[in-house]
C-alpha positions as CSV (number, residue, x, y, z in Angstrom):
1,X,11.8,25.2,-56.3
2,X,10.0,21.7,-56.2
3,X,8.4,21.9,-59.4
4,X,8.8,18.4,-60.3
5,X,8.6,17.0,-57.1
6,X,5.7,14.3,-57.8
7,X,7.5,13.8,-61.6
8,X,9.7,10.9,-63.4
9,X,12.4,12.2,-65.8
10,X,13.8,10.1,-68.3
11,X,17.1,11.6,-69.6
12,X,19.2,9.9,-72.6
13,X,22.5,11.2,-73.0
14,X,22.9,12.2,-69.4
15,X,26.3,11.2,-68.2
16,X,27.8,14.7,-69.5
17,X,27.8,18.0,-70.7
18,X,24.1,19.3,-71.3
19,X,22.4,16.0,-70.2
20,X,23.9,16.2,-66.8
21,X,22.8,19.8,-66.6
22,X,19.2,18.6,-67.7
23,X,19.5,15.6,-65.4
24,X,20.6,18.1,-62.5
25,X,18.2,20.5,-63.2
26,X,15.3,18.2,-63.1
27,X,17.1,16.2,-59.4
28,X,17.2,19.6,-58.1
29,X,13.6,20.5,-58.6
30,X,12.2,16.9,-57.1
31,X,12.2,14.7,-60.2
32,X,12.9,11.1,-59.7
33,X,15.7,10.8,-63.0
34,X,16.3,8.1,-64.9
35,X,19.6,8.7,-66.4
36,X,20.1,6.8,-69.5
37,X,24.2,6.5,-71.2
38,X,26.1,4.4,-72.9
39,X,29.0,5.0,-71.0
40,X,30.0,2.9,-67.8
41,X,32.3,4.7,-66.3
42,X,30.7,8.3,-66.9
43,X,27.5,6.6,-65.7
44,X,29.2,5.4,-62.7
45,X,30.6,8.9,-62.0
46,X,27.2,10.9,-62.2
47,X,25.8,8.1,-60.3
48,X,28.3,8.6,-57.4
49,X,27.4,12.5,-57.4
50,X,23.7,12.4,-57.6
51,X,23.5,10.0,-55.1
52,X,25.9,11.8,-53.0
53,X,24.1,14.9,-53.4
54,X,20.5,13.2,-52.4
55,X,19.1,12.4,-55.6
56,X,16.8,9.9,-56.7
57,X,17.8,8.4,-59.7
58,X,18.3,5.4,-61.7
59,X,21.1,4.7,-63.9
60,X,20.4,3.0,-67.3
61,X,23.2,1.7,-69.5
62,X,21.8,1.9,-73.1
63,X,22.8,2.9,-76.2
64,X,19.6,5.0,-78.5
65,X,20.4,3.5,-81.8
66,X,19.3,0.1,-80.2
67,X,15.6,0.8,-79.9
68,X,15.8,-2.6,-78.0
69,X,17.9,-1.3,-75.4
70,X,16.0,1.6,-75.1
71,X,12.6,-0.3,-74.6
72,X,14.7,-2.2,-72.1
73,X,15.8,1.2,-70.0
74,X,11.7,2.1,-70.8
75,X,10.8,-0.9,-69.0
76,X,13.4,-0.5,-66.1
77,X,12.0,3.1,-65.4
78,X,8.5,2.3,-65.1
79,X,9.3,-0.7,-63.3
80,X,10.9,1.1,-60.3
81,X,8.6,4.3,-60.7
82,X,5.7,3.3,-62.4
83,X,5.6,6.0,-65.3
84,X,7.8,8.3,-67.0
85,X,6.3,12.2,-67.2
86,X,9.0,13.8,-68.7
87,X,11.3,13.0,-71.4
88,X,14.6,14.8,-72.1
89,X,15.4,13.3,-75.5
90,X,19.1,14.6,-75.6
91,X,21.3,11.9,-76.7
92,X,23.4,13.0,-79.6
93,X,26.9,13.4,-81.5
94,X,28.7,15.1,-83.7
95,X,32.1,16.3,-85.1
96,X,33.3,18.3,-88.4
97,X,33.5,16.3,-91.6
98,X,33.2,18.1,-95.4
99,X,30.5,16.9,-97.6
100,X,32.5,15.4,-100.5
101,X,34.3,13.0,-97.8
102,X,31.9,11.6,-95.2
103,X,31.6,7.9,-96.2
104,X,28.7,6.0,-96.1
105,X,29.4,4.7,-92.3
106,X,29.8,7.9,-90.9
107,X,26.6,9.2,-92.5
108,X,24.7,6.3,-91.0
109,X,26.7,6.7,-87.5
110,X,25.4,10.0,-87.3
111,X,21.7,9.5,-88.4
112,X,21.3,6.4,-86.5
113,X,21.8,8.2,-83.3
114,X,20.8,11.6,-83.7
115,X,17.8,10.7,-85.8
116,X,17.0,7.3,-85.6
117,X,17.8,7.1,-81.9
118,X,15.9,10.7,-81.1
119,X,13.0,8.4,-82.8
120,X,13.3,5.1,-80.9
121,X,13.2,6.7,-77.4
122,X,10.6,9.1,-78.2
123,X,8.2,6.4,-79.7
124,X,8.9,3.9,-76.3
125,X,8.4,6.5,-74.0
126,X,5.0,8.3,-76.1
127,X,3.6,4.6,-75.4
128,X,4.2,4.7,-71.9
129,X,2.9,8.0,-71.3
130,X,0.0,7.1,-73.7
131,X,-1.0,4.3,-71.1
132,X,-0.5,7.1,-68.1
133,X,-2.5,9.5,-69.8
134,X,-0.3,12.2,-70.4
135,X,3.1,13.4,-70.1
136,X,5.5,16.4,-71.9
137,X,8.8,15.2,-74.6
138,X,11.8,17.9,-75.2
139,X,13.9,16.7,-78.1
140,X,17.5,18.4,-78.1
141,X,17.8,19.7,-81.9
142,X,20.2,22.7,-82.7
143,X,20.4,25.4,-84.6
144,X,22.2,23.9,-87.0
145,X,18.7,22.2,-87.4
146,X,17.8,25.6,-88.3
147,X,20.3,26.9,-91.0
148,X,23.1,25.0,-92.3
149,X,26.9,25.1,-91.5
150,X,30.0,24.0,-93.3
151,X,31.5,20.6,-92.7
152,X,28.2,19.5,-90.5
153,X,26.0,17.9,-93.6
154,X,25.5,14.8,-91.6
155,X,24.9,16.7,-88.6
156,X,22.5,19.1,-90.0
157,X,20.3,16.9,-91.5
158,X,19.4,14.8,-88.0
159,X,19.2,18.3,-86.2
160,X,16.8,19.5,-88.9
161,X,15.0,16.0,-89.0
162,X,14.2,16.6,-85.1
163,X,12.7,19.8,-85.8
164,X,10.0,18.2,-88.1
165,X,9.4,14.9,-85.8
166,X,8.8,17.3,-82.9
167,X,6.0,18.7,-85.0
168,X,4.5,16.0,-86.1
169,X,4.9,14.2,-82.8
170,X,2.9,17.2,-81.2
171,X,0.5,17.2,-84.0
172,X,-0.2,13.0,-83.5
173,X,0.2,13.4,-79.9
174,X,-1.6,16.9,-78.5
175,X,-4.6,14.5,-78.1
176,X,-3.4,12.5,-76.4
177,X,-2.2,15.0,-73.6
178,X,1.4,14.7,-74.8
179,X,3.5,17.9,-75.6
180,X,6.4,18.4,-77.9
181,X,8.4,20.7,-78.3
182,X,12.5,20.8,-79.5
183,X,15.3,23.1,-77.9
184,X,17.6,24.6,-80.3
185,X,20.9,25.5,-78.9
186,X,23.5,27.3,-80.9
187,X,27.1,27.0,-79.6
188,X,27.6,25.5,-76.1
189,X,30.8,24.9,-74.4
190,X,31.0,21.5,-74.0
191,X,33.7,18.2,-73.6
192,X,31.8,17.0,-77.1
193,X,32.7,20.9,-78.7
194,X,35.8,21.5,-76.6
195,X,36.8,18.4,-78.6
196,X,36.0,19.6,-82.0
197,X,36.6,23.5,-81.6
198,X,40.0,25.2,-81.1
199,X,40.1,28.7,-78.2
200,X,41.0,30.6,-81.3
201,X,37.9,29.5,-83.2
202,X,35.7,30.2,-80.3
203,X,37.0,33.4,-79.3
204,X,36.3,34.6,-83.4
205,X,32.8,33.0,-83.2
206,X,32.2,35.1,-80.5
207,X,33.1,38.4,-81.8
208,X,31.8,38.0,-85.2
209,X,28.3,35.6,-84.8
210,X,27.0,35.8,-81.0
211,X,25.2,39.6,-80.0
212,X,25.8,38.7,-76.5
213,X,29.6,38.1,-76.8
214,X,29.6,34.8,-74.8
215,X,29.1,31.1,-75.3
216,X,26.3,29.3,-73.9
217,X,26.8,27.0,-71.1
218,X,24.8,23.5,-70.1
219,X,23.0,25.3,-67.9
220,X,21.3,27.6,-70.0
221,X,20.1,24.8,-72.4
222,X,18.7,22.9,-68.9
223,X,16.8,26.3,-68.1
224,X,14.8,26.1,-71.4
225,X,14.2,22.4,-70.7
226,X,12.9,22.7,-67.2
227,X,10.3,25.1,-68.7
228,X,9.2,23.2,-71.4
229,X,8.6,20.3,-69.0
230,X,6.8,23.0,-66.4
231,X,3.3,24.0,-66.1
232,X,4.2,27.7,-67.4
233,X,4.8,25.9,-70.4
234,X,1.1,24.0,-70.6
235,X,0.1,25.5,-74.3
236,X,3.1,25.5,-75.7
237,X,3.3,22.1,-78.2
238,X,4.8,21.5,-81.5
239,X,7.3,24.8,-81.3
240,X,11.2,25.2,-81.2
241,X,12.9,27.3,-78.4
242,X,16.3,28.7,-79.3
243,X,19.5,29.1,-76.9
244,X,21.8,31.2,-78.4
245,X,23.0,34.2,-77.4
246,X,21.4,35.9,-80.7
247,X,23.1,34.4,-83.4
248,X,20.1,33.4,-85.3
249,X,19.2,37.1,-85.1
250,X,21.8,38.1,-87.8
């Protein structure tokens, strides 16, 4: 498929796990991809493959909770391309820490990029796309922006913030001929949750939270963004679309 053939994706957190897969999925339907990190040497590395693969892309080195590096990687974009139609908002971290010990610093660290950085690049790009006349946003929330999970308070609260600002984006923004929506993924297998989660954990959280009786991979989560950002997917503004695997179903 060439669904995005004539499009310009702008991709934060795109140098691994599910922001390559976006970043891939969008470069294999036609997009032009901007992908934004704040890694050299991953950006480097995806750069190598897309290229490599015959890709048109652009690598920015920014870090979200900057907004002034993101306006920079903004500029950069529309410079080369001349607009941005598709944002895949997906930067984000997060690792296990109880309630009655995350210190102030790690409560910030995780709000000022999940939240305040989902906020930055959202805003600089709506203002491009504003001057364009039009364009569609996917913010990466969770479901953890959904319900709530032990040892994640920092981490819930910027997932659940996304849900909101993606409603109130599309609310703001629907007349604009901007569409928001959020993706929700529950657990994919990752380097950032390979990290956090032992096999033994994820082989329980299979069997006792997931109907399906698998974990989600990058590519799944890239599937729901490509249709967000399609045509199919031209009423659909202001809504949430979970990935995963049923577990919200319990």
């Amino acid at each position: 498929m060439a669904r995005f053939s004539s499009k310009v994706a702008f991709i934060t957190g795109a140098s691994r796990g599910i922001g390559k897969a976006i970043a891939e999925r969008f470069a294999v339907e036609g997009a032009k991809v901007a992908i934004v990190s704040n890694s050299v040497e991953e950006l480097n590395a995806v750069e190598q493959q897309f290229i490599n693969e015959g890709y048109e892309i652009l690598p920015l080195l920014a870090d979200v909770s900057d907004s002034s590096q993101i306006e920079r990687a903004v500029e950069l974009t529309v410079s080369q391309w001349g607009r941005i139609d598709i944002l895949a908002n997906n930067a984000g971290i997060a690792w296990e820490e109880e309630f009655l010990d995350i210190t102030d610093s790690n409560w910030r660290k995780m709000l000022d990029v999940n939240l305040n950085g989902m906020f930055y690049t959202a805003q600089r790009v709506s203002r491009q796309m504003v001057k364009q006349g039009g364009g569609t946003i996917i913010n990466m929330s969770s479901t953890n922006g959904i319900v709530g999970e032990k040892n994640y308070a920092h981490y819930n609260a910027s997932k659940g913030g996304i849900v909101l600002l993606t409603k109130t984006m599309a609310l703001e923004l629907g007349a604009r001929n901007i569409r928001v929506n959020a993706v929700c993924p529950g657990y994919i297998q990752t380097p950032m949750s390979e990290a956090i989660d032992s096999a033994e954990f994820i082989e329980e959280y299979i069997r006792n939270k997931i109907p399906l009786g698998k974990v989600g991979t990058p590519a799944d989560v890239a599937g729901a963004f490509a249709f967000l950002a399609s045509d199919d997917a031209a009423f659909i503004t202001g809504t949430t679309i979970v990935v995963d695997g049923g577990q919200l179903a319990f």
